[in-house]
N, C-alpha and C positions, 0 to 999 in steps of 0.2 A: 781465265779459268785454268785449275789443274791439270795436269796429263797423268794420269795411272801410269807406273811402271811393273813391268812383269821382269824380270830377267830371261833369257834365256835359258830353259833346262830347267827352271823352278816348278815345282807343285801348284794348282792353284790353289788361293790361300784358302785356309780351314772353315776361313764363314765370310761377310758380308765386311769384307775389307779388303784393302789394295796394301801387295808388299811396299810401297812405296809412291810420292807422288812429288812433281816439280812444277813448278808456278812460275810462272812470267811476276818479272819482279814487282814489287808492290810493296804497303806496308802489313806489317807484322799483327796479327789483330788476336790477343791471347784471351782466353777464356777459362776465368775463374771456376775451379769443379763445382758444378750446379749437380745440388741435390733435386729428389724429391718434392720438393716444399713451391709450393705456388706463390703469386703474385699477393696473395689475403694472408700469408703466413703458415698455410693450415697443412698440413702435410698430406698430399695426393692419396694416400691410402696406405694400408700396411705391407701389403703385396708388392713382389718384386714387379710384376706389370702397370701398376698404376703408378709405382716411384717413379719407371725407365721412360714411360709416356711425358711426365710432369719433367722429368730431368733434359731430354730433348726439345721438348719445347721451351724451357727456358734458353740451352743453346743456342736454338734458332733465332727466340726474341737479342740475346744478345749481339748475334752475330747481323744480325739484321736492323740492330740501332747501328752498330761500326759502320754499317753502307755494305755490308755484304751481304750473300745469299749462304743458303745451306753449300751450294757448290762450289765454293770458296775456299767450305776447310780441308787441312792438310794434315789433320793429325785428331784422333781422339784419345785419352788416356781414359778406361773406366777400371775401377772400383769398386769390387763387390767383396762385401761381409763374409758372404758365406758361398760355399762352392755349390754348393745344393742349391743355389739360384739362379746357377748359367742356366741350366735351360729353359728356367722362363724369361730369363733376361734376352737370352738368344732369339726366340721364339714372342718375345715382344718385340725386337728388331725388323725382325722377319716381317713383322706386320705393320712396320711405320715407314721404314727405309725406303720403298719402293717411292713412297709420297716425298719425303724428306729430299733424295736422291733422284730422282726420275730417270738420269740416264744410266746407271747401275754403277758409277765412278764411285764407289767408298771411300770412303778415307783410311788410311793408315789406323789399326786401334790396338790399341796394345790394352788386355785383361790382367787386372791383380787380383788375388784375391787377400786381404787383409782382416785383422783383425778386429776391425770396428772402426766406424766414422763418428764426426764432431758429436754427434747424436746417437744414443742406443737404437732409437727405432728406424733409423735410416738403415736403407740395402743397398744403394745405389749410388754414388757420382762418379760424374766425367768431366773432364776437360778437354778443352778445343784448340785448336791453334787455324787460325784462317789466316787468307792472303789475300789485304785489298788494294783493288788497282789503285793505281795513282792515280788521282783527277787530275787535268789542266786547270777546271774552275776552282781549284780549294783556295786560291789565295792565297798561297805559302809560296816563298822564292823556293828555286830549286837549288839543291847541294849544289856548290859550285865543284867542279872538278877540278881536276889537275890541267887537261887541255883548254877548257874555258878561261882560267886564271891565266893562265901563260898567254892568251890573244889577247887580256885587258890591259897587259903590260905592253 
């Protein structure tokens, strides 16, 4: 699992994210900016709160076929159209996170606000970056190292 970093003499951050975070090593598990749009194709709603509901939960299903959980990821990038939708975007955070998160570890998220996404009626995407442990059962040899090679000789 992740560890939140704070610095010393830092602010805490401005909303429902960690200045930083570091992971026991693992593999690298990236996540595609998920919109809005559900699993039928159909777009969650026109509202910034039904887009940010629909878009986290796609997160989760991705991060959750890789073998990881919500608590895994180490980085969010989002994505909004228009600045006049932070605060419902924020304020639909506010109201999923606790579930998504349970122990209040956020993730790093850095906000843009841009000029428009792939789609006119899109408000919303993010992207993820999560950290999965390594299994012993995966059935993959491991990297051999430099100390390792040097004992087979």
């Amino acid at each position: 699992m992740a560890r939140t970093i704070s610095p010393k003499g830092f602010p805490a951050p401005l909303g429902m994210y960690s200045h930083g975070m570091v992971s026991a090593g693992g593999e690298l598990v990236v996540v595609a900016g998920q919109v809005g749009v559900g699993p039928t194709g159909a777009l969650a709603g026109p509202d910034i709160g039904a887009q940010t509901r629909q878009v986290f939960a796609n997160v989760r299903a991705i991060v959750e076929a890789a073998g990881c959980s919500m608590a895994d990821l180490v980085r969010l990038q989002t994505f909004l159209v228009s600045a006049d939708d932070i605060p419902g975007f924020m304020k639909t955070r506010q109201e999923i996170f606790p579930e998504l998160f349970p122990t209040g570890a956020y993730p790093p998220n850095t906000l843009v606000v841009v000029s428009r996404l792939v789609r006119p009626e899109l408000k919303v995407e993010v992207e993820a970056m999560a950290v999965r442990r390594p299994s012993r059962t995966s059935g993959r040899p491991r990297p051999a190292t430099a100390k390792r090679r040097a004992r087979r000789r």
